[in-house]
C-alpha positions, 0 to 999 in steps of 0.5 A, a space after each residue: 861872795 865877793 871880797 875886797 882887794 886884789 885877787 889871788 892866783 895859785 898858778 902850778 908851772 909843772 915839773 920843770 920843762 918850760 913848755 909844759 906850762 898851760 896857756 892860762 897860767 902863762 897869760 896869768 903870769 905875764 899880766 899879773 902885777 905881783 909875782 910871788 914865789 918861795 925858794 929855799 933860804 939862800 937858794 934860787 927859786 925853781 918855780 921862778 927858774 921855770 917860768 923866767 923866759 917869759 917874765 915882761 921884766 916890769 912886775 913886783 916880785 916877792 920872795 917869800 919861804 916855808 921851811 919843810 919837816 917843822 913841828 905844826 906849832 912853830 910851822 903855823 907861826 912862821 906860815 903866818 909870817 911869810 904869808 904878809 908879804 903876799 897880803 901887803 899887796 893883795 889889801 892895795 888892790 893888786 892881784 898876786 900869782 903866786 909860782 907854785 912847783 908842779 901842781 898847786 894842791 898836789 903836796 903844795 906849799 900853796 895850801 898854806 898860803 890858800 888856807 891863810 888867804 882865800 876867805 878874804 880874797 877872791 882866790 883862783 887856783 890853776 891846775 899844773 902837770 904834776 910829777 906825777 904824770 911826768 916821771 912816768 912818761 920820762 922814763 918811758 913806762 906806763 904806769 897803770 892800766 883799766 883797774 889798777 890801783 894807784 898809791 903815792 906814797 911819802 917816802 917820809 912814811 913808817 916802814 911798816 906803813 909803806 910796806 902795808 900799802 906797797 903790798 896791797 897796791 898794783 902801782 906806786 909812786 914813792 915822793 919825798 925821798 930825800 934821806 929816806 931814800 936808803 929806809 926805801 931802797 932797803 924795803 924794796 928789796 926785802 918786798 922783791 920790788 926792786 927790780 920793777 922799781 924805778 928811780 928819776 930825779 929832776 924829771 923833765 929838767 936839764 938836769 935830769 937822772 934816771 938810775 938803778 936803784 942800788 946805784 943812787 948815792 943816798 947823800 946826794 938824793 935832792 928832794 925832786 926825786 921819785 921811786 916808780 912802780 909801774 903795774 905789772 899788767 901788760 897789754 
C-alpha cells in the first residue's frame, strides 16, 4: 500500500559509542532532509550528542519531548501533540529520521511516534545495538550460554514480581533503575544474588561507571543504567 507524503525512518544509534552506528542508519542520517529527536525538557539530547559528528549541518531538525512514568490518558494527549511537529513535514513530502537512543522497538519512545504515524506514511524502522548487548560486553562477562534463560526485567516492576521472575531465570538484566535502584539493590540481597550482580551506567560512553553494587549512591542512579546477572554457567 503505498502512502502519500515523505517517508518515515525510526533510525536506532545504539548506546552511545559513535562507532557502534550501522552503515544504513549512518547513510540515512546524513541525506535525510528532516532530522527529528527528543530529549528531556531543558536538557541536550543524547541521541543527537551520538550522532552530531556526522551531521552535514544543512538539515531541518526538530526537537520534540515525551515525558516518561505519565498516567496513559494524559500521556495519549501529550504523545499526540509532540507527534505534529514530526507530521508537519512528512504531509509536505519530506522524509523524517527520527534518532532513537539505542534500539527503535526495544522500550523505545519511537513506539509512539510509529503507532500514531506509520498507517499513513511509508515507514521504515533501522534496528541499532541495544544496551542490552553493550553492557555485557563493557563489563567483560558473558552473558549467557546454549540454553539459558534470558529475562530483562523494569526495574520499575513490584518487588514481589521481579523476585518470581529473578528466581525462575539463569540470566537477568534489570533496566530502568533510576530510583528503584535501592527497592533492587535490597532484593538482591535478600535472593543472595548480588554477588553475581553487576551494575553499569552510561555503558560505551565517555562517561561510563562500573560499581559494586552496594557502592552505587542511589540519588545520583541516571536513567542509562542497568543491573547484569550473567549465567552461571561456565565453559
Amino acid at each position: 500500500m503505498n502512502h502519500s507524503g515523505g517517508r518515515l525512518y525510526g533510525i536506532g544509534v545504539g548506546p552511545g559509542d559513535p562507532e557502534l552506528l550501522t552503515l544504513k542508519a549512518l547513510r540515512l542520517i546524513r541525506s535525510a532532509p528532516v532530522l527529528a529527536y527528543q530529549s528531556a525538557t531543558d536538557k541536550e539530547s543524547i541521541a543527537r550528542k551520538i550522532v552530531s559528528q556526522y551531521l552535514p549541518g544543512d538539515q531541518i531538525e526538530v526537537l520534540y519531548h515525551l515525558p516518561r512514568a505519565l498516567e496513559p490518558e494524559k500521556a495519549t494527549s501529550v504523545y499526540n501533540k509532540e507527534t505534529e511537529a514530526i507530521e508537519v513535514h512528512l504531509a509536505a513530502g519530506r522524509d523524517v529520521v527520527v534518532l532513537c537512543e539505542g534500539d527503535p522497538f526495544f522500550y523505545g519512545s519511537f513506539m509512539y511516534l510509529f503507532t500514531r504515524l506509520s498507517h499513513q506514511y511509508d515507514t521504515e524502522v533501522v534496528p541499532g545495538v541495544s544496551s542490552l548487548m553493550a553492557c555485557p560486553v563493557a563489563l567483560g562477562i558473558p552473558f549467557t550460554y546454549y540454553n539459558d534463560i534470558l529475562t530483562v526485567l523494569p526495574a520499575t516492576l513490584p518487588k514481589e514480581v521481579l523476585a518470581s521472575k529473578l528466581l525462575s531465570t539463569d540470566a537477568a538484566a534489570i533496566m530502568k533503575i533510576g530510583r528503584h535502584f535501592s527497592k533492587v539493590r535490597d532484593l538482591l540481597h535478600e535472593l543472595g544474588l548480588i554477588d553475581r550482580a553487576k551494575y553499569i551506567e552510561r555503558a560505551t560512553t565517555t562517561q561510563q561507571r562500573i560499581l559494586a553494587l552496594d557502592e552505587v549512591d542511589p540519588d545520583a542512579v541516571p536513567y542509562f543504567s542497568m543491573i547484569i546477572i550473567p549465567t552461571q554457567q561456565r565453559l
